[in-house]
VMD Tcl script that builds the backbone (N, CA, C; Angstrom):
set m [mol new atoms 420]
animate dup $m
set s [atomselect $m all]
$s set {name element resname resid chain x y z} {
  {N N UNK 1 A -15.991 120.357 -17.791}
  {CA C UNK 1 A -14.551 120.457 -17.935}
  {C C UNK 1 A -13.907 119.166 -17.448}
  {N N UNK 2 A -13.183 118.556 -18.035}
  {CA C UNK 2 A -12.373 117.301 -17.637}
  {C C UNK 2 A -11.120 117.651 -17.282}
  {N N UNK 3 A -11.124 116.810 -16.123}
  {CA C UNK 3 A -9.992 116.995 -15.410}
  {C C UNK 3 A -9.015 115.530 -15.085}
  {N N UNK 4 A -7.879 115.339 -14.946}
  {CA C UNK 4 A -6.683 113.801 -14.884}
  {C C UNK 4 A -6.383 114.018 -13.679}
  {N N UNK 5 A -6.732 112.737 -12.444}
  {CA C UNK 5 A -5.816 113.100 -11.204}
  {C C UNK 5 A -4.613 111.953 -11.297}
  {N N UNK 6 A -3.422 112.437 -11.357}
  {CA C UNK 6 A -2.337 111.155 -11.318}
  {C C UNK 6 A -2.136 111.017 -9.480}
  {N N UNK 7 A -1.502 110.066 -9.336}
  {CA C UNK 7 A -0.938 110.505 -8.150}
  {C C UNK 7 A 0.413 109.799 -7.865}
  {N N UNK 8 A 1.176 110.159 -6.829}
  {CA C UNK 8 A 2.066 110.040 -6.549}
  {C C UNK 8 A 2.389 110.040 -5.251}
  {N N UNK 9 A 3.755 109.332 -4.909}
  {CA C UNK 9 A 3.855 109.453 -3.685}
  {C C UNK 9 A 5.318 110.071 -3.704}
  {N N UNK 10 A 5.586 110.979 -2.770}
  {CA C UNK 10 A 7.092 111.960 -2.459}
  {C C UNK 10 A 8.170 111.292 -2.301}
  {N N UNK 11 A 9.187 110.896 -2.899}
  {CA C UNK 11 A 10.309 110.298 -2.642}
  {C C UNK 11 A 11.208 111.114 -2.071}
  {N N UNK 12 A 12.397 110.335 -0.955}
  {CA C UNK 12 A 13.384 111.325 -0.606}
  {C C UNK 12 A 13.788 112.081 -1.143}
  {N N UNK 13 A 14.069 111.864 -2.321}
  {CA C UNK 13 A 14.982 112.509 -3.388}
  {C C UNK 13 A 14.898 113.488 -3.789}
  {N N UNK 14 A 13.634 113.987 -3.761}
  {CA C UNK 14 A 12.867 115.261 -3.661}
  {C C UNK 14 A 12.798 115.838 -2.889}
  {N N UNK 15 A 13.015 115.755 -1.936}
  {CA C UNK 15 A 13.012 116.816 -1.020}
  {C C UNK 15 A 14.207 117.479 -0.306}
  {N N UNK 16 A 14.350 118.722 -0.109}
  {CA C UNK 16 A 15.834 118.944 0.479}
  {C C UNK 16 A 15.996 118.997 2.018}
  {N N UNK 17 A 16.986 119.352 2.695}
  {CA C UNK 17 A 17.465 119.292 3.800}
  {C C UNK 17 A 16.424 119.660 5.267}
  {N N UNK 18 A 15.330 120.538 4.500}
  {CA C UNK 18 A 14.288 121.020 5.718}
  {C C UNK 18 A 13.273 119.684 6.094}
  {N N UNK 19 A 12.945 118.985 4.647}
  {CA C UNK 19 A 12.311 117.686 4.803}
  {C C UNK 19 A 11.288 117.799 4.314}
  {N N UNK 20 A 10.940 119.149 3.101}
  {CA C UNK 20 A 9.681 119.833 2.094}
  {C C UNK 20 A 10.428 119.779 0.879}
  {N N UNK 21 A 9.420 119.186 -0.155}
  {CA C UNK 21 A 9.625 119.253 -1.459}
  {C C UNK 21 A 10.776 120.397 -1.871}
  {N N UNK 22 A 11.768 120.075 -2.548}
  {CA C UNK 22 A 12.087 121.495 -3.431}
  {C C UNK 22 A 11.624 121.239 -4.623}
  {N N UNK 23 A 11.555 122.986 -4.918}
  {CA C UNK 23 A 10.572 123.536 -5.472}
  {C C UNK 23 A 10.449 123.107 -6.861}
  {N N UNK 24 A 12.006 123.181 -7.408}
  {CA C UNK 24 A 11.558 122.660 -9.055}
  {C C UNK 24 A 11.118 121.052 -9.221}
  {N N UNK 25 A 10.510 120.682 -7.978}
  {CA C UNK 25 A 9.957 119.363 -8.837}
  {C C UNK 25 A 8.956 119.135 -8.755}
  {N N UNK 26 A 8.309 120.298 -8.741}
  {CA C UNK 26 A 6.786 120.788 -8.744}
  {C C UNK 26 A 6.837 120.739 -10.611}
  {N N UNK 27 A 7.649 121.292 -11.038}
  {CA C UNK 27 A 7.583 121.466 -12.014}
  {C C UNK 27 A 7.543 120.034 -12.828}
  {N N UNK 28 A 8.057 119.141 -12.470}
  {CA C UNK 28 A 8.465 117.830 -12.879}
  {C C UNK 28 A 6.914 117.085 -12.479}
  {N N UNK 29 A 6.147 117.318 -11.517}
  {CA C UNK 29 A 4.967 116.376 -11.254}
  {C C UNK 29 A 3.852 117.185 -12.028}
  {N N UNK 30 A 4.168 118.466 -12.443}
  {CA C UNK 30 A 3.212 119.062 -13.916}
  {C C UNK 30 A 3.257 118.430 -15.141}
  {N N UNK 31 A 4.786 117.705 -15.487}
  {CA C UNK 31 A 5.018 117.152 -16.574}
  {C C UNK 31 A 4.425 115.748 -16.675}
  {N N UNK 32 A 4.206 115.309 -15.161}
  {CA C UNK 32 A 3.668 113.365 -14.823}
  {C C UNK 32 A 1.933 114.097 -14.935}
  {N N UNK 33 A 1.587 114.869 -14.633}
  {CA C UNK 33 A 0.400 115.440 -14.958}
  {C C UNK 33 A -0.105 115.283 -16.384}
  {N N UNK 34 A 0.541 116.196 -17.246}
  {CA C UNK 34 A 0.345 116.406 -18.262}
  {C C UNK 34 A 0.210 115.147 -18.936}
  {N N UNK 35 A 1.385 114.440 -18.985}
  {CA C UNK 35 A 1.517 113.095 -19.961}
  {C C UNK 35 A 0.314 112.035 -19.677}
  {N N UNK 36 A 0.115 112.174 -18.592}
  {CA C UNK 36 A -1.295 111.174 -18.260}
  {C C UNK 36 A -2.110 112.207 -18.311}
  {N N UNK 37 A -2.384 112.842 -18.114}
  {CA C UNK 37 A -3.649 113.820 -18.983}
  {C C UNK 37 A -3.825 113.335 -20.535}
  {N N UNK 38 A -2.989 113.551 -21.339}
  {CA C UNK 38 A -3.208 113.104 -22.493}
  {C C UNK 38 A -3.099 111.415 -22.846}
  {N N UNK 39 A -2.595 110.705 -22.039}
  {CA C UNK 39 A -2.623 109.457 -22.136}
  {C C UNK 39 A -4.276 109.166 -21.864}
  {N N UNK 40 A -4.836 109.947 -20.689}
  {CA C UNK 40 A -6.136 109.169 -20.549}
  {C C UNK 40 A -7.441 109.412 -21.217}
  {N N UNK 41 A -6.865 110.668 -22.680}
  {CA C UNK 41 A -7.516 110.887 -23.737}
  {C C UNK 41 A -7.227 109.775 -24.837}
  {N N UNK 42 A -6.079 108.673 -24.343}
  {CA C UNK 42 A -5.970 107.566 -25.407}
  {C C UNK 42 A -4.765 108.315 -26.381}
  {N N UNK 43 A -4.077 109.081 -25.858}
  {CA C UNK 43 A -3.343 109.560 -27.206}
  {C C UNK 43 A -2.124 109.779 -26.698}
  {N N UNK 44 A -1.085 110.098 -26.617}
  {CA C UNK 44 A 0.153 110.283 -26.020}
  {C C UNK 44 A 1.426 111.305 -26.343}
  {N N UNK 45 A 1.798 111.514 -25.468}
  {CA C UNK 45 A 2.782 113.276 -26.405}
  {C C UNK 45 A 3.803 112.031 -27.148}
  {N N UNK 46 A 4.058 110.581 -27.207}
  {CA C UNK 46 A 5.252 110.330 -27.763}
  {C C UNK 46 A 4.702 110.345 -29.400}
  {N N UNK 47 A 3.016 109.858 -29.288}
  {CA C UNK 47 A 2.271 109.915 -30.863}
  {C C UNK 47 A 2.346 111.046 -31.273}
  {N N UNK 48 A 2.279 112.076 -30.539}
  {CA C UNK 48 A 2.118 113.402 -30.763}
  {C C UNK 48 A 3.687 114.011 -31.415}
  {N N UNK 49 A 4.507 113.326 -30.837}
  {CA C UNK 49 A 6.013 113.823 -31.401}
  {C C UNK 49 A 6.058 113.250 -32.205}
  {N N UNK 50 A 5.668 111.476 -32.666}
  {CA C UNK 50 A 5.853 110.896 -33.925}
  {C C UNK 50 A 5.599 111.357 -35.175}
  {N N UNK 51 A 4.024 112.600 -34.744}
  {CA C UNK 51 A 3.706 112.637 -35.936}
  {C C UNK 51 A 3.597 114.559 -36.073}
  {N N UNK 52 A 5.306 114.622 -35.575}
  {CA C UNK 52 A 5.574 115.732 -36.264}
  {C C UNK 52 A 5.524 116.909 -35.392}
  {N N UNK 53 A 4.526 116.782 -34.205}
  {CA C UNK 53 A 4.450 117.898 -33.138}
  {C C UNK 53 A 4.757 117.904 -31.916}
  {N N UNK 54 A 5.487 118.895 -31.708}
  {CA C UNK 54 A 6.084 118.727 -30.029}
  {C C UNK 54 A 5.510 119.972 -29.100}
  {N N UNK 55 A 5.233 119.989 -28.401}
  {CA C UNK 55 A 5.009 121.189 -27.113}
  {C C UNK 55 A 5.397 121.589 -26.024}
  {N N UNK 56 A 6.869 122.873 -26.667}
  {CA C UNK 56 A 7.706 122.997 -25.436}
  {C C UNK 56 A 7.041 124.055 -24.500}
  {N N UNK 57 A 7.183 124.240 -23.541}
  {CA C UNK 57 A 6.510 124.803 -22.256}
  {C C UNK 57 A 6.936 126.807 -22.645}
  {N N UNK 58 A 6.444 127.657 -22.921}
  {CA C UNK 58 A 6.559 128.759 -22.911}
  {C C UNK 58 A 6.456 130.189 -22.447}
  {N N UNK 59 A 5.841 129.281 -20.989}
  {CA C UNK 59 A 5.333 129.759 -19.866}
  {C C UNK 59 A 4.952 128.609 -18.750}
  {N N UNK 60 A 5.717 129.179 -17.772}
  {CA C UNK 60 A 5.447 128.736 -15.851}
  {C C UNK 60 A 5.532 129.573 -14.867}
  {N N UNK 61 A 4.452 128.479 -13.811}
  {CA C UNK 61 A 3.903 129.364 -12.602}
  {C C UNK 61 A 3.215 128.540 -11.549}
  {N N UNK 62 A 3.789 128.538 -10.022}
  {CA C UNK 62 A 3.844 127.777 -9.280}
  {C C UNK 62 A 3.434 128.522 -8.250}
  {N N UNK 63 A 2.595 128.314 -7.865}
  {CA C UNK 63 A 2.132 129.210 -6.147}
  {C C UNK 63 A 2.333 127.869 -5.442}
  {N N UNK 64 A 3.265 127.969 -4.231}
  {CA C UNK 64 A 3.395 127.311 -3.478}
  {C C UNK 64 A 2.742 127.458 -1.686}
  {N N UNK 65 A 1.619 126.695 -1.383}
  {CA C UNK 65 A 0.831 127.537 -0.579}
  {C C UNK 65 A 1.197 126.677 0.594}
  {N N UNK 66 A 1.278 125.330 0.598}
  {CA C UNK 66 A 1.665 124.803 2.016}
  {C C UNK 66 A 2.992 123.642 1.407}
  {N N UNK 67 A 3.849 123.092 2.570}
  {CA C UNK 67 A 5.017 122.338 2.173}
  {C C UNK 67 A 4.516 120.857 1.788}
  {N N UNK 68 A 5.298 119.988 1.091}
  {CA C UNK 68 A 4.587 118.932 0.759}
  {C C UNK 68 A 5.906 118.326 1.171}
  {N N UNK 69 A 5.633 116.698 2.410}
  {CA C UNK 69 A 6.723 116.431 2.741}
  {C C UNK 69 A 7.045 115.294 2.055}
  {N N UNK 70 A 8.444 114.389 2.701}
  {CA C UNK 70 A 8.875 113.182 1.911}
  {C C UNK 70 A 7.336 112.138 3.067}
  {N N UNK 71 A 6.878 111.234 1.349}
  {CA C UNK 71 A 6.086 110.541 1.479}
  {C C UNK 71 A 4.679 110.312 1.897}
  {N N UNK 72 A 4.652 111.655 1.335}
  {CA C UNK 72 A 2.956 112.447 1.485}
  {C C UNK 72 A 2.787 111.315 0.053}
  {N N UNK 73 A 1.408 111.431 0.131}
  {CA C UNK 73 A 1.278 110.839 -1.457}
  {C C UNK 73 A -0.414 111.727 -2.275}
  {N N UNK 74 A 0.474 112.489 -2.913}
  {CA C UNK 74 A 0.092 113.398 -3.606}
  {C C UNK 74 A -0.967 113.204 -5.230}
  {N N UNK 75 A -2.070 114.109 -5.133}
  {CA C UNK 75 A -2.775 114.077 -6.166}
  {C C UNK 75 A -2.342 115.121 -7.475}
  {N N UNK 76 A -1.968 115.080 -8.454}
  {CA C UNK 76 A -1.194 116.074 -10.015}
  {C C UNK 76 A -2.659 116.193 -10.597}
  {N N UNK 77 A -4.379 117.452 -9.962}
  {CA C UNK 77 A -4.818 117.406 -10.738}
  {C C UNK 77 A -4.753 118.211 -12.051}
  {N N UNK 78 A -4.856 117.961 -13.051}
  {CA C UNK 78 A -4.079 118.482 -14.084}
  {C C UNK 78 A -5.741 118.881 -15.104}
  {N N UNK 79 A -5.378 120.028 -16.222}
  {CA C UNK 79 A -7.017 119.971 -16.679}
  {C C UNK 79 A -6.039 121.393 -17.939}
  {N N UNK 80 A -7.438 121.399 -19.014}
  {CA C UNK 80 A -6.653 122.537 -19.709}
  {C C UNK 80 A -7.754 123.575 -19.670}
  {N N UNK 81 A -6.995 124.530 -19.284}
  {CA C UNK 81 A -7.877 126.054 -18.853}
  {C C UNK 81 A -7.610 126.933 -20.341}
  {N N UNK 82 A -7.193 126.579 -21.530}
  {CA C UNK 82 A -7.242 127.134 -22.779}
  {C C UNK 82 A -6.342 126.674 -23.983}
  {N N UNK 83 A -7.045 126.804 -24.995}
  {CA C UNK 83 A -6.601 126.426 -26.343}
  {C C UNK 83 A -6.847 127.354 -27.561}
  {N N UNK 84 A -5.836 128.115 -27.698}
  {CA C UNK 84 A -6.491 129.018 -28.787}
  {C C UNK 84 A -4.933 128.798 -29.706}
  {N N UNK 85 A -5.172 129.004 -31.070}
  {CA C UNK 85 A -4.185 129.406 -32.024}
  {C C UNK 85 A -3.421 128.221 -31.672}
  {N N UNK 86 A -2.281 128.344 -31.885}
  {CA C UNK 86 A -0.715 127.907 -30.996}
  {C C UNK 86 A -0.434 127.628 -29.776}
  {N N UNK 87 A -1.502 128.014 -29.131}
  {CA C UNK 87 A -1.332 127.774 -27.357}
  {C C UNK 87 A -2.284 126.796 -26.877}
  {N N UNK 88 A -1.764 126.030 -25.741}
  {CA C UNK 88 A -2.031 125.041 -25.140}
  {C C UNK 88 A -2.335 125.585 -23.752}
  {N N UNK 89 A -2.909 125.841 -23.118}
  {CA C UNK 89 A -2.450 125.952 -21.288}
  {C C UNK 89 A -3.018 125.066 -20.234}
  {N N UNK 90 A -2.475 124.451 -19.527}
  {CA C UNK 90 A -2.321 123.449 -18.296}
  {C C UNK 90 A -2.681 124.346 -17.067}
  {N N UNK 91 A -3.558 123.984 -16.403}
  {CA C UNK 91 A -3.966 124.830 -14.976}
  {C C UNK 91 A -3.575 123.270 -14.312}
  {N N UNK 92 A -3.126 123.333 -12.767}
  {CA C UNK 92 A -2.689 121.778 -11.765}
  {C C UNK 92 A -2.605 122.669 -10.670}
  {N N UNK 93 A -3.408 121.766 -9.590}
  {CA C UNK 93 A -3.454 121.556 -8.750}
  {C C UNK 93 A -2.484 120.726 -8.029}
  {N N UNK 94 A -1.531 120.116 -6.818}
  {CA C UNK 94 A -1.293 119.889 -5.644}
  {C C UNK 94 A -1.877 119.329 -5.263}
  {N N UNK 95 A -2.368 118.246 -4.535}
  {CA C UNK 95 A -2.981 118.356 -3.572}
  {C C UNK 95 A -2.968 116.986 -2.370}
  {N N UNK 96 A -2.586 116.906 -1.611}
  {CA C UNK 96 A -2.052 116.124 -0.022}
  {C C UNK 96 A -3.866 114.997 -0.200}
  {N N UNK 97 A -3.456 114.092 -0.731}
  {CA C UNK 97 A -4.616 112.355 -1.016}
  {C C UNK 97 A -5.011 112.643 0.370}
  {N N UNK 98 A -4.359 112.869 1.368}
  {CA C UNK 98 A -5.077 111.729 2.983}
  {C C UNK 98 A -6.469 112.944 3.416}
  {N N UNK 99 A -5.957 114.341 3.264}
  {CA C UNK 99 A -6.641 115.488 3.402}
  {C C UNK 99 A -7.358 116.071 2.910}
  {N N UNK 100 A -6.735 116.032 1.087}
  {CA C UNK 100 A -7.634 116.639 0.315}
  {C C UNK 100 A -7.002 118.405 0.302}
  {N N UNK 101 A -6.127 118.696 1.020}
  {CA C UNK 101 A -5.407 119.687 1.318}
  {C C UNK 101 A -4.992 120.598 -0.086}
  {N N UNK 102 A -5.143 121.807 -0.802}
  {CA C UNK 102 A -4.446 122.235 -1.971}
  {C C UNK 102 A -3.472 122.399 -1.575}
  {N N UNK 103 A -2.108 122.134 -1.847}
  {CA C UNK 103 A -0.659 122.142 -1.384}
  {C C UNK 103 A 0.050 123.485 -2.497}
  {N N UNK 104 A -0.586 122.995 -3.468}
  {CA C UNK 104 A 0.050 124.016 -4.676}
  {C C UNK 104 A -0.732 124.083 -6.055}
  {N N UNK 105 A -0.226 125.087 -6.720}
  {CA C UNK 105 A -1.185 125.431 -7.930}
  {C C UNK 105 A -0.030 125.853 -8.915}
  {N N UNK 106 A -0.342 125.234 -9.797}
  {CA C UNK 106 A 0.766 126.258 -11.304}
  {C C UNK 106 A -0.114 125.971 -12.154}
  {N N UNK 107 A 0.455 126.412 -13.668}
  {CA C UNK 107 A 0.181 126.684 -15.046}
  {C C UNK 107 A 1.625 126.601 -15.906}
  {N N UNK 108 A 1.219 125.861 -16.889}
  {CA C UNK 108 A 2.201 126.000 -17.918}
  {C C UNK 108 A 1.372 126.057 -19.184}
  {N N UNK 109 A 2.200 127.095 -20.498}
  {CA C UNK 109 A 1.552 127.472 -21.396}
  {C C UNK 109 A 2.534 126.803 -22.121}
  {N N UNK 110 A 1.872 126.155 -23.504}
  {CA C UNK 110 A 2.694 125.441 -24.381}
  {C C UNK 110 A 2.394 126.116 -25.851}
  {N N UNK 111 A 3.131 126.183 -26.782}
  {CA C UNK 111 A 3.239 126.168 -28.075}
  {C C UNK 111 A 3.238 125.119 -29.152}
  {N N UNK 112 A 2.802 124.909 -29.639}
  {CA C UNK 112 A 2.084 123.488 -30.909}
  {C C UNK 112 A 3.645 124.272 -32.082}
  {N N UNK 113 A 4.264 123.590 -31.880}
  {CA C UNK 113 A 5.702 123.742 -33.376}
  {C C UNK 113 A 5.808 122.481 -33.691}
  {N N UNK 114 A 6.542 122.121 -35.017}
  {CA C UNK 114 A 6.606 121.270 -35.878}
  {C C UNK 114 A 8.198 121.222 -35.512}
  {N N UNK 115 A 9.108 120.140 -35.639}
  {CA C UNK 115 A 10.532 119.970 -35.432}
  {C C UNK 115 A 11.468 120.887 -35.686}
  {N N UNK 116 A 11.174 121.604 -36.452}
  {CA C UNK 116 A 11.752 122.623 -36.859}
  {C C UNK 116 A 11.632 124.177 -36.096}
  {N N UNK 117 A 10.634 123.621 -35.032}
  {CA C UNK 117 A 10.327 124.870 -33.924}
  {C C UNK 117 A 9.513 126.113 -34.496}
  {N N UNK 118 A 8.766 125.633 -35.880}
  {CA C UNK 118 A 7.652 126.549 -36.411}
  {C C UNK 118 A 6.716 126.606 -35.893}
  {N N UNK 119 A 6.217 127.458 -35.489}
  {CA C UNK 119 A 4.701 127.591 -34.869}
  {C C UNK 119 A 3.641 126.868 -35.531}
  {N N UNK 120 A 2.535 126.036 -35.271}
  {CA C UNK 120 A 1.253 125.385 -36.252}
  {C C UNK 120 A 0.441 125.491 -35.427}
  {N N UNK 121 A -0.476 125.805 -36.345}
  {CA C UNK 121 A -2.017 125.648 -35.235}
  {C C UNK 121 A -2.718 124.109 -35.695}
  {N N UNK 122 A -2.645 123.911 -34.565}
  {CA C UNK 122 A -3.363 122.391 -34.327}
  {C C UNK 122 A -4.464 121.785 -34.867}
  {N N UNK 123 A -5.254 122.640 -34.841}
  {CA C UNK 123 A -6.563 122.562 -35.536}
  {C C UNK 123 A -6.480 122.396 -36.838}
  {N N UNK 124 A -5.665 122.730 -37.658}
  {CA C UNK 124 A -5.350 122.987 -39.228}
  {C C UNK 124 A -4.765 121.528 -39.257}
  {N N UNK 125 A -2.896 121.275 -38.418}
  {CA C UNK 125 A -2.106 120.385 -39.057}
  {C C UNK 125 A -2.623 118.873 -38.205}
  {N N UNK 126 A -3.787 118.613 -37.163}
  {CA C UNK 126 A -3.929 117.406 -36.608}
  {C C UNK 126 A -5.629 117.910 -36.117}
  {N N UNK 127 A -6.742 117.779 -36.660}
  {CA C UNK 127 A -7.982 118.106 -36.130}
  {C C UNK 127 A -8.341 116.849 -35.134}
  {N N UNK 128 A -8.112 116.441 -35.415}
  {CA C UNK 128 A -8.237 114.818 -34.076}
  {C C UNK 128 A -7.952 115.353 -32.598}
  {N N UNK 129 A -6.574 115.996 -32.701}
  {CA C UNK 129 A -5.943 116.294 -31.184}
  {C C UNK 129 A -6.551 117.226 -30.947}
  {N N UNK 130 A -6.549 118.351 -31.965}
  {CA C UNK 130 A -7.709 119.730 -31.351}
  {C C UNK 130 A -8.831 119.033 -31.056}
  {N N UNK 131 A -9.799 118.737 -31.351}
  {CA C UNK 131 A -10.803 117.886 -30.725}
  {C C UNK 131 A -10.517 117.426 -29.521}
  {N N UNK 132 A -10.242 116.169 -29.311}
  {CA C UNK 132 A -9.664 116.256 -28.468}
  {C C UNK 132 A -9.725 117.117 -27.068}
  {N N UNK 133 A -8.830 117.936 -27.381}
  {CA C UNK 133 A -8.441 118.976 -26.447}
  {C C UNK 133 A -9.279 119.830 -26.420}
  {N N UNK 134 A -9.857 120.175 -27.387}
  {CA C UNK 134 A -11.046 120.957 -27.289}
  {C C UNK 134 A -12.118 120.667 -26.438}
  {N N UNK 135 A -12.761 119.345 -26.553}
  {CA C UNK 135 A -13.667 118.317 -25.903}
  {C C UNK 135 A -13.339 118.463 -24.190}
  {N N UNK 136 A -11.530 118.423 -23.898}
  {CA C UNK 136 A -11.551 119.037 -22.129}
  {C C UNK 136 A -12.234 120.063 -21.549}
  {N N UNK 137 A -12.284 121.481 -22.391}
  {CA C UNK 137 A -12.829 122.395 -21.736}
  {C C UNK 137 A -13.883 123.192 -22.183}
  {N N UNK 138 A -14.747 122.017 -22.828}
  {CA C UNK 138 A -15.921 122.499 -23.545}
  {C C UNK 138 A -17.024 121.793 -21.845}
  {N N UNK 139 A -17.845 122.339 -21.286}
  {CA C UNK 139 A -19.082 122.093 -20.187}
  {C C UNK 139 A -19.830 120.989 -20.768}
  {N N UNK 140 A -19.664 119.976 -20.155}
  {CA C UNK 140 A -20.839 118.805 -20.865}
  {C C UNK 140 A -22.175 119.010 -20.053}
}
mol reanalyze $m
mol bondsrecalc $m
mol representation Tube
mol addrep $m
């Protein structure tokens, strides 16, 4: 199974008044996940929108297990835990670089539509990207 670690480091800006991440930008370091996930397959969601397909998020889920503070510098491991039909799904990890610590865990489930917000299965309208994606969570 292949897995993308981005990383990052916590900016103030992110975090609120206690001096721990708030929460929706967990959601935002799934999205720096994702995009370099597929960037480091060589391919990119902007090619992916060029040529006709977009993948809006249709499902989220964030277990938040310990606080992540300003200027921790954080690992987005990111990996795809399924691909069937129309669906995409993203499993990510959290996780605190100096420790190795799991900080947090989500999932987001995506849908493969054409501009027009029609459902396509991937495999049919782009066999390259199913490959691809397929190739993440196939056991080498």
């Amino acid at each position: 199974m292949y897995t993308y670690d981005a990383m990052i480091r916590v900016r103030y800006a992110e975090t609120d008044q206690m001096g721990v991440v708030y929460h929706g930008n967990y959601y935002t370091w799934f999205e720096v996940g994702r995009s370099e996930f597929f960037e480091s397959l060589g391919y990119t969601y902007k090619r992916l929108e060029e040529e006709g397909i977009i993948l809006p998020v249709i499902e989220s889920s964030c277990q938040y297990i310990q606080p992540v503070k300003y200027y921790d510098e954080i690992i987005i491991r990111t990996k795809i835990d399924s691909l069937k039909g129309i669906r995409l799904t993203f499993n990510y990890e959290i996780i605190r670089k100096e420790d190795e610590t799991v900080l947090a865990k989500g999932k987001t489930i995506h849908a493969f539509v054409d501009k027009s917000l029609k459902p396509v299965r991937i495999k049919k309208v782009n066999k390259k990207v199913w490959e691809l994606l397929n190739n993440c969570i196939t056991e080498k």
